[in-house]
N, CA and C atoms as an extended XYZ file, in Angstrom:
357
Properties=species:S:1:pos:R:3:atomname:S:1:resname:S:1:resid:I:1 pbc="F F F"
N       -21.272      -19.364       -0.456 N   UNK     1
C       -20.408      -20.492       -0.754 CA  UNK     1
C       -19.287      -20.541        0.277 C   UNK     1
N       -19.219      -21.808        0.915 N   UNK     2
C       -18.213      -21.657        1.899 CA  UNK     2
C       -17.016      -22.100        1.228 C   UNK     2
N       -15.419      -21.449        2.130 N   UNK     3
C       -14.509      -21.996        0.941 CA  UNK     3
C       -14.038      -23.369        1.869 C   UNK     3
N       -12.930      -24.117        1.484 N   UNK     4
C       -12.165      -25.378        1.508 CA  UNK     4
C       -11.993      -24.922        2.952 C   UNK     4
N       -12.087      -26.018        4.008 N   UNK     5
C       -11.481      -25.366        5.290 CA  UNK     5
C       -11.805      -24.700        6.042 C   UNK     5
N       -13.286      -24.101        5.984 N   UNK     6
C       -13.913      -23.302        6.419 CA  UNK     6
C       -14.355      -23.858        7.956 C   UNK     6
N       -13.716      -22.825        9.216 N   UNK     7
C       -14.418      -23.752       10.317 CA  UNK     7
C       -14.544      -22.533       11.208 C   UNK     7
N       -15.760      -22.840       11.782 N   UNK     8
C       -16.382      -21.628       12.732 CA  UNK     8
C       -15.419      -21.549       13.373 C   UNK     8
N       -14.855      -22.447       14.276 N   UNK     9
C       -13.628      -22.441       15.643 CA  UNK     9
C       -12.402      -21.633       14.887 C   UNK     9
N       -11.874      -22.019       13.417 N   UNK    10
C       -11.004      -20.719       13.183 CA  UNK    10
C       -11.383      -19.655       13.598 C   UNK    10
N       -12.162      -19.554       12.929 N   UNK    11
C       -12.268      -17.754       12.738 CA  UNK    11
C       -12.813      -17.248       13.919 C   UNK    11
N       -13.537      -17.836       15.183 N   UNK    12
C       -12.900      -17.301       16.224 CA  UNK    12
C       -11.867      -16.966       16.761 C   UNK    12
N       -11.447      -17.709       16.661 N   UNK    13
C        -9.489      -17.713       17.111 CA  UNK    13
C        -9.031      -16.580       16.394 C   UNK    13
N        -9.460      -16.501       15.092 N   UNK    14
C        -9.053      -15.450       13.778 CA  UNK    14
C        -9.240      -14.062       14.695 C   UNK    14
N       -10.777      -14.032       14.963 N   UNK    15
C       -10.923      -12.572       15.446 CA  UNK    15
C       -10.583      -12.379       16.577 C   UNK    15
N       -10.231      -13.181       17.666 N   UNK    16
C        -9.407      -13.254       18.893 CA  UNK    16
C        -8.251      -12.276       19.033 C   UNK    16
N        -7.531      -12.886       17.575 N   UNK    17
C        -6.452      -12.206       17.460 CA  UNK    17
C        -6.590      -10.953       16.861 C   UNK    17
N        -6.975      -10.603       16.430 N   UNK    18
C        -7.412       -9.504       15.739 CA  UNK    18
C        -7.891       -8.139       16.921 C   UNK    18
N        -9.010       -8.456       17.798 N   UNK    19
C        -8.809       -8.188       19.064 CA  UNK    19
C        -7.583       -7.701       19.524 C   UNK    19
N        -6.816       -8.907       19.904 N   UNK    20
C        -5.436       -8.558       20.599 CA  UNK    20
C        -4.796       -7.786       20.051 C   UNK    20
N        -4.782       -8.117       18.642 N   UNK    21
C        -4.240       -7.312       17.553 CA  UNK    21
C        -4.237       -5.606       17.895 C   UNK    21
N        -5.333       -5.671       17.445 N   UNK    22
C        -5.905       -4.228       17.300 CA  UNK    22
C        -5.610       -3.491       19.413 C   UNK    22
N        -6.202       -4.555       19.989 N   UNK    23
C        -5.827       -3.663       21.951 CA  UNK    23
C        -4.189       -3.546       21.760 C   UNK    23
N        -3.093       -3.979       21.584 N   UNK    24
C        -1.972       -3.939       21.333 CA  UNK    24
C        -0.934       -3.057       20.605 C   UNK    24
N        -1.807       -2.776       19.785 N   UNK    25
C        -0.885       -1.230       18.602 CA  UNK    25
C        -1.981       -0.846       18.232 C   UNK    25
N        -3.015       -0.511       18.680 N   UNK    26
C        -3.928        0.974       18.273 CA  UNK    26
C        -4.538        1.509       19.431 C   UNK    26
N        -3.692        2.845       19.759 N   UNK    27
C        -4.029        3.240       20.845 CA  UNK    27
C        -4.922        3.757       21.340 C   UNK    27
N        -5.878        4.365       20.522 N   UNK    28
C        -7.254        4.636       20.010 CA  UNK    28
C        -8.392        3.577       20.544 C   UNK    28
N        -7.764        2.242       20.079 N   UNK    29
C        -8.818        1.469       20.724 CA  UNK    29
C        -8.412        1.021       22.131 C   UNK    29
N        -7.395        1.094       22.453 N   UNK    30
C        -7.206        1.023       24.125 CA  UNK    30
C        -7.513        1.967       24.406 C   UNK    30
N        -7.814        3.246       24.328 N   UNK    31
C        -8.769        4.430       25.017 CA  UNK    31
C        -9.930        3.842       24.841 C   UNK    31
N       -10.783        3.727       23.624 N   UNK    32
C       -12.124        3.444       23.547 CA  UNK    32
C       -12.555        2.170       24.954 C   UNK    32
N       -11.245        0.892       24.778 N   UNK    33
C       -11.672        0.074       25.270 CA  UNK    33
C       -12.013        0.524       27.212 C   UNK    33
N       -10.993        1.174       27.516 N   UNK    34
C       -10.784        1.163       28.525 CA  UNK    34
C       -11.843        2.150       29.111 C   UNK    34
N       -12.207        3.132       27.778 N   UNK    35
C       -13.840        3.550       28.458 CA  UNK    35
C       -15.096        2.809       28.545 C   UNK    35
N       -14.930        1.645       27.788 N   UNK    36
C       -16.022        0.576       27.566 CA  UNK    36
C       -15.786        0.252       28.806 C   UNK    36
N       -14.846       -0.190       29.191 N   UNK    37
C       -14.773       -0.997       30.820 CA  UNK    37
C       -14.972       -0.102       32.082 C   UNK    37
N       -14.616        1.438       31.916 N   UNK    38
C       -14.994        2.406       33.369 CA  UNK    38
C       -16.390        2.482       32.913 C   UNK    38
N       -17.421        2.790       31.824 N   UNK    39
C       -18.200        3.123       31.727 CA  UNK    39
C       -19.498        2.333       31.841 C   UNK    39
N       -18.956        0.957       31.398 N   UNK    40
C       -19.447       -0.349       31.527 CA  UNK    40
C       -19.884       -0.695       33.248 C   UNK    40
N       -19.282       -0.177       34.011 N   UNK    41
C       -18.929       -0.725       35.657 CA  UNK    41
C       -19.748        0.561       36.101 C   UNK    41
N       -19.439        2.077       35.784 N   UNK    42
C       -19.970        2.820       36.450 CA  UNK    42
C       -22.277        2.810       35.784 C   UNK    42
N       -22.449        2.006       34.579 N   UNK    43
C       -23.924        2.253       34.198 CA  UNK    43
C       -24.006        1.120       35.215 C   UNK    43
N       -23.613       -0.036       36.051 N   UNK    44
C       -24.637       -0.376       36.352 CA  UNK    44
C       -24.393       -0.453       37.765 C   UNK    44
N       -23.793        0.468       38.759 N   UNK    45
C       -24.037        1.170       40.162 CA  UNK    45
C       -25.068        2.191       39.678 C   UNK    45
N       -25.433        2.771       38.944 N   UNK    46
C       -26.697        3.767       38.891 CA  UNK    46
C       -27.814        3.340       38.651 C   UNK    46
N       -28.557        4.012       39.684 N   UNK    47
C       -29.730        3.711       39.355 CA  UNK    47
C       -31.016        3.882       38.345 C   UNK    47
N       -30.922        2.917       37.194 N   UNK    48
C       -31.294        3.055       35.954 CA  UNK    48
C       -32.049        1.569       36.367 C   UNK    48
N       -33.292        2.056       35.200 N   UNK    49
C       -33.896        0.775       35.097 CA  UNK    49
C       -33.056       -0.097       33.944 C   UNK    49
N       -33.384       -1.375       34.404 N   UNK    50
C       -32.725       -2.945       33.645 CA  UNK    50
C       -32.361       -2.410       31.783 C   UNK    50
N       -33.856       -2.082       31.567 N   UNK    51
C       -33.923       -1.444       29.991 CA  UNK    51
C       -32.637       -0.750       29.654 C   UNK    51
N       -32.866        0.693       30.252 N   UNK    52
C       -31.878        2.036       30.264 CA  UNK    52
C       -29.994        0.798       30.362 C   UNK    52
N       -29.919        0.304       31.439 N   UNK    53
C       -28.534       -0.253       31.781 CA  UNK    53
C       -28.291       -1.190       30.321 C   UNK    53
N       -29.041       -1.708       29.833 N   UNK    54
C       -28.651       -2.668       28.197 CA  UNK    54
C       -28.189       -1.558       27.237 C   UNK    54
N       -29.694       -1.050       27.314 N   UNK    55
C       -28.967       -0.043       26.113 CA  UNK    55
C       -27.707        0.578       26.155 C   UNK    55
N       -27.617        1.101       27.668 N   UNK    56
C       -26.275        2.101       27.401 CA  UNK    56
C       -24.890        1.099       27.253 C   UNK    56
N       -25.089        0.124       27.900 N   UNK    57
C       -23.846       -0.909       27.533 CA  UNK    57
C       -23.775       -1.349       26.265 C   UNK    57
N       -24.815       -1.495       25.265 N   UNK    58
C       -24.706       -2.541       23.975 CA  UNK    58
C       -24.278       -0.886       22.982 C   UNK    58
N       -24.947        0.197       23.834 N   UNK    59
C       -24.167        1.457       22.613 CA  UNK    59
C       -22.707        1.511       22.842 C   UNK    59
N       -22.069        1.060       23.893 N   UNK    60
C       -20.518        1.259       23.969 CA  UNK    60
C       -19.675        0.314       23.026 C   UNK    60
N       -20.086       -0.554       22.777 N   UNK    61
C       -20.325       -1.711       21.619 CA  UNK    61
C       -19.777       -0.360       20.237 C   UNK    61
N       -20.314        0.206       20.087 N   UNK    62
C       -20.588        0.950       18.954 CA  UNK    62
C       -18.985        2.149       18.658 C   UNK    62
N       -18.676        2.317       19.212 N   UNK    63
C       -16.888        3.178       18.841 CA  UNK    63
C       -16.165        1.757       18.558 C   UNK    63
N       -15.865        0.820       19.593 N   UNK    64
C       -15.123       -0.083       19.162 CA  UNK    64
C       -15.192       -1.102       18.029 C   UNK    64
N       -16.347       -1.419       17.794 N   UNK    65
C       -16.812       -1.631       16.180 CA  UNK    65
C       -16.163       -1.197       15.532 C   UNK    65
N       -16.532        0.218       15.432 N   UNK    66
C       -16.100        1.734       14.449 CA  UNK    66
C       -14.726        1.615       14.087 C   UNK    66
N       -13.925        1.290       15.316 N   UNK    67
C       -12.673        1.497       15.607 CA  UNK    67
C       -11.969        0.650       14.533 C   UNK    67
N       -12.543       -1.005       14.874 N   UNK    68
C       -12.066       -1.970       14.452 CA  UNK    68
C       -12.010       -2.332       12.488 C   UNK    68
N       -12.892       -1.199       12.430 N   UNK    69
C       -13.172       -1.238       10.913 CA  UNK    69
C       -12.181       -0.132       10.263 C   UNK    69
N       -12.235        0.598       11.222 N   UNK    70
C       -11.330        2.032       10.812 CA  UNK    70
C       -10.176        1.469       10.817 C   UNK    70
N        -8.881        0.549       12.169 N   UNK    71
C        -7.870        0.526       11.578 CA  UNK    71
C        -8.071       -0.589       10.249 C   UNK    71
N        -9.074       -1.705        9.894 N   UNK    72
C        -8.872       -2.541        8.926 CA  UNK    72
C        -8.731       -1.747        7.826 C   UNK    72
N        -9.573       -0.508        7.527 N   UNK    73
C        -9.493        0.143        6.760 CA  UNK    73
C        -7.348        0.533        6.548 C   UNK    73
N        -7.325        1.217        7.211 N   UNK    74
C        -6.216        2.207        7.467 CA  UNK    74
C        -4.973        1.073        7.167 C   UNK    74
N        -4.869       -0.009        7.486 N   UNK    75
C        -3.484       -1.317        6.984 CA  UNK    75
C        -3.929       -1.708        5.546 C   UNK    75
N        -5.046       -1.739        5.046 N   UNK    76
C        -5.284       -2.035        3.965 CA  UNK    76
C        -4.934       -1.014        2.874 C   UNK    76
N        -4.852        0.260        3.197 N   UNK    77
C        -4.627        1.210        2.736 CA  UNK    77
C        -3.015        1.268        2.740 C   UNK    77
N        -2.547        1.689        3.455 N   UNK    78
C        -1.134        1.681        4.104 CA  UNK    78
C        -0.280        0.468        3.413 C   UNK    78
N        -1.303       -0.875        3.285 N   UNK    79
C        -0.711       -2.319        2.512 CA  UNK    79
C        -0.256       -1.526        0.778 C   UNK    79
N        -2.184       -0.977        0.394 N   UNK    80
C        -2.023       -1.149       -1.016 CA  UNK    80
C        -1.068        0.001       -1.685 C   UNK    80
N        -0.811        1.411       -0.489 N   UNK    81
C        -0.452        2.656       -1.198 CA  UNK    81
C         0.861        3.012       -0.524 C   UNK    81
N         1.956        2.641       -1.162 N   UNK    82
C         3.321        2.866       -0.951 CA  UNK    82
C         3.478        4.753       -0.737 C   UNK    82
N         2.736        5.306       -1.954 N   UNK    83
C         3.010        6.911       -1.957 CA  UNK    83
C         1.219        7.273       -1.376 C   UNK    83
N         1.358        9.085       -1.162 N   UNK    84
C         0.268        9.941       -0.455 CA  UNK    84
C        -0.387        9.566       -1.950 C   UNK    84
N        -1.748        9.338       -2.030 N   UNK    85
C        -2.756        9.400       -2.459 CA  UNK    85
C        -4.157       10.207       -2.186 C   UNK    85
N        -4.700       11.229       -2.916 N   UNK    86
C        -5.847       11.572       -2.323 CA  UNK    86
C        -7.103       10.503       -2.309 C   UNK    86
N        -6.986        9.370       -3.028 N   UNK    87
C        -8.151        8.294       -2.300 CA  UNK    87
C        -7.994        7.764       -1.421 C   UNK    87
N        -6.771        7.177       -0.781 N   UNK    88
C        -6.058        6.749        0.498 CA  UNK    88
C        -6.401        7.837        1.417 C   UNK    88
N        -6.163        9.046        1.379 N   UNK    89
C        -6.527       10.296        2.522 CA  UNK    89
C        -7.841        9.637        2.453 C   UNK    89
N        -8.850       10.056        1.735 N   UNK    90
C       -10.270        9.731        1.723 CA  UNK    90
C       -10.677        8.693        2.186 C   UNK    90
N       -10.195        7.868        2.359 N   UNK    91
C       -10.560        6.831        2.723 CA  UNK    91
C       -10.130        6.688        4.524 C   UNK    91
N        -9.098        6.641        4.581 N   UNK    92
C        -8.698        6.554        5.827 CA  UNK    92
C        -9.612        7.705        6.747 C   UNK    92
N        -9.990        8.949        6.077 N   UNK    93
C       -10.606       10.263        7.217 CA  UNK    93
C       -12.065        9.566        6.577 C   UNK    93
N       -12.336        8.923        5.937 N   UNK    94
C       -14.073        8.623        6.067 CA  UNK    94
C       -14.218        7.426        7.169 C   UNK    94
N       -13.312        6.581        7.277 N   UNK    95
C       -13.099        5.769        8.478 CA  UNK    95
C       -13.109        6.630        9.650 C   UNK    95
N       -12.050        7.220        9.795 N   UNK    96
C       -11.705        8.189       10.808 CA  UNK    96
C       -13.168        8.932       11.502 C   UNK    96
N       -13.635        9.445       10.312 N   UNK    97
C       -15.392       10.283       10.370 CA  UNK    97
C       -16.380        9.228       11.246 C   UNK    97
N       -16.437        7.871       10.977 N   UNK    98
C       -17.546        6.901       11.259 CA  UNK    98
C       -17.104        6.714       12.621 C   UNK    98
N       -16.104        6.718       12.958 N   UNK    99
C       -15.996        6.344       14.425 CA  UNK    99
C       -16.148        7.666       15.172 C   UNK    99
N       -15.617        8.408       14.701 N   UNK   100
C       -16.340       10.057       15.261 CA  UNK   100
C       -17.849       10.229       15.315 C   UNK   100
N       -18.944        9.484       14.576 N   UNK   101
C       -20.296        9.511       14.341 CA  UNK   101
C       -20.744        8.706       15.754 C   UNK   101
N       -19.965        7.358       15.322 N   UNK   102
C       -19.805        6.425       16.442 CA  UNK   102
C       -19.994        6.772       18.025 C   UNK   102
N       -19.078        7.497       17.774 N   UNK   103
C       -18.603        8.227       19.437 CA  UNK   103
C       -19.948        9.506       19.786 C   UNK   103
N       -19.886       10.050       19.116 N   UNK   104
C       -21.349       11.156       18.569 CA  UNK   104
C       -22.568       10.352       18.991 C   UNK   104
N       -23.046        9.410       18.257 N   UNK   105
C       -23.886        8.615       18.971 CA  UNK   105
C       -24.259        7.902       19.689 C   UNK   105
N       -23.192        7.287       20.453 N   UNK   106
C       -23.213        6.628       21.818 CA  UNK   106
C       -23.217        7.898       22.934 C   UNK   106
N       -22.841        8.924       22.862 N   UNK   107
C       -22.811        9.782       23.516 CA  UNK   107
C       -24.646       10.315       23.824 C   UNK   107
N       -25.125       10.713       22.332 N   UNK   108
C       -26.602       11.200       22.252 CA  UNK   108
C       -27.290       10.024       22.950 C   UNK   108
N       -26.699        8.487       22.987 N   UNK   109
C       -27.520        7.757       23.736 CA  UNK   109
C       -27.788        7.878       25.194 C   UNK   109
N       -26.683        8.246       25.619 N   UNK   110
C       -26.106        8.548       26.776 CA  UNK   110
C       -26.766        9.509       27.116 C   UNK   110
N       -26.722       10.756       26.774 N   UNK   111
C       -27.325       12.037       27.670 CA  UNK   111
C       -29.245       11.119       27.289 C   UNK   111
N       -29.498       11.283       25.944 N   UNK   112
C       -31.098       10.751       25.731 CA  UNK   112
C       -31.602        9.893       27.278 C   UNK   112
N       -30.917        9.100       27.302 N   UNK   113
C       -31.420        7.974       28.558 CA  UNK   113
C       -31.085        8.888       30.292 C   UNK   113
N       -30.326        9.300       30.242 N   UNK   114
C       -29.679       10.204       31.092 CA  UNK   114
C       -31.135       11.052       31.164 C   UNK   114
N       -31.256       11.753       30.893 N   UNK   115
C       -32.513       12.648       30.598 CA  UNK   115
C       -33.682       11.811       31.077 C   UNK   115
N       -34.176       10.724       29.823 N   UNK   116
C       -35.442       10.452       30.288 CA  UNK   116
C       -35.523        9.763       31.288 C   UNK   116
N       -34.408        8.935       32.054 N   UNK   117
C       -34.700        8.429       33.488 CA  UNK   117
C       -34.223        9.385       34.737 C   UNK   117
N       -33.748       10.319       34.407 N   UNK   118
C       -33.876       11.854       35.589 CA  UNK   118
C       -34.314       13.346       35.730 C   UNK   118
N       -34.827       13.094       34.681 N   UNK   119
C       -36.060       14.227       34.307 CA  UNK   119
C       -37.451       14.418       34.269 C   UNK   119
């Protein structure tokens, strides 16, 4: 059900900012990002086939996702819980965990392809 007002062109703009948002005060994702962009530039001077060069770019995709869910998580939390809560901890380090998985598995993509195109 769409609600009153509903327009694709917002909510671009919406997540635009959100973007900016998030590159701006989470410093976490300006590291991630800024490895998306050295890492992004250095897969495709190597010599990797076309295949190998997608994949490893669309897995870098994958922390900043992570990221972006983790701080939504973490203000929503921070919004609803004035005092320390142990579901608020939990919550925020299971966020915290997924982008660590995140990072974990873009990495295993990384050496995996690494491997089977120089071995």
């Amino acid at each position: 059900m769409n609600k009153p007002g509903y327009s694709i062109i917002k909510n671009f703009f919406y997540a635009i900012e959100g973007l900016k948002e998030s590159f701006k005060n989470e410093r976490a994702f300006q590291i991630e990002t800024v490895a998306f962009v050295v890492l992004g530039i250095i897969l495709w001077l190597l010599p990797l086939s076309l295949l190998s060069k997608v994949i490893l770019q669309t897995s870098l995709f994958l922390p900043l996702i992570a990221e972006l869910f983790n701080s939504a998580i973490e203000r929503c939390v921070d919004l609803a819980c004035q005092k320390k809560h142990p579901l608020a901890k939990f919550a925020k380090d299971a966020a915290a965990a997924a982008v660590l998985l995140t990072l974990l598995f873009t990495a295993g993509i990384w050496v995996g392809v690494c491997i089977f195109e120089f071995f």
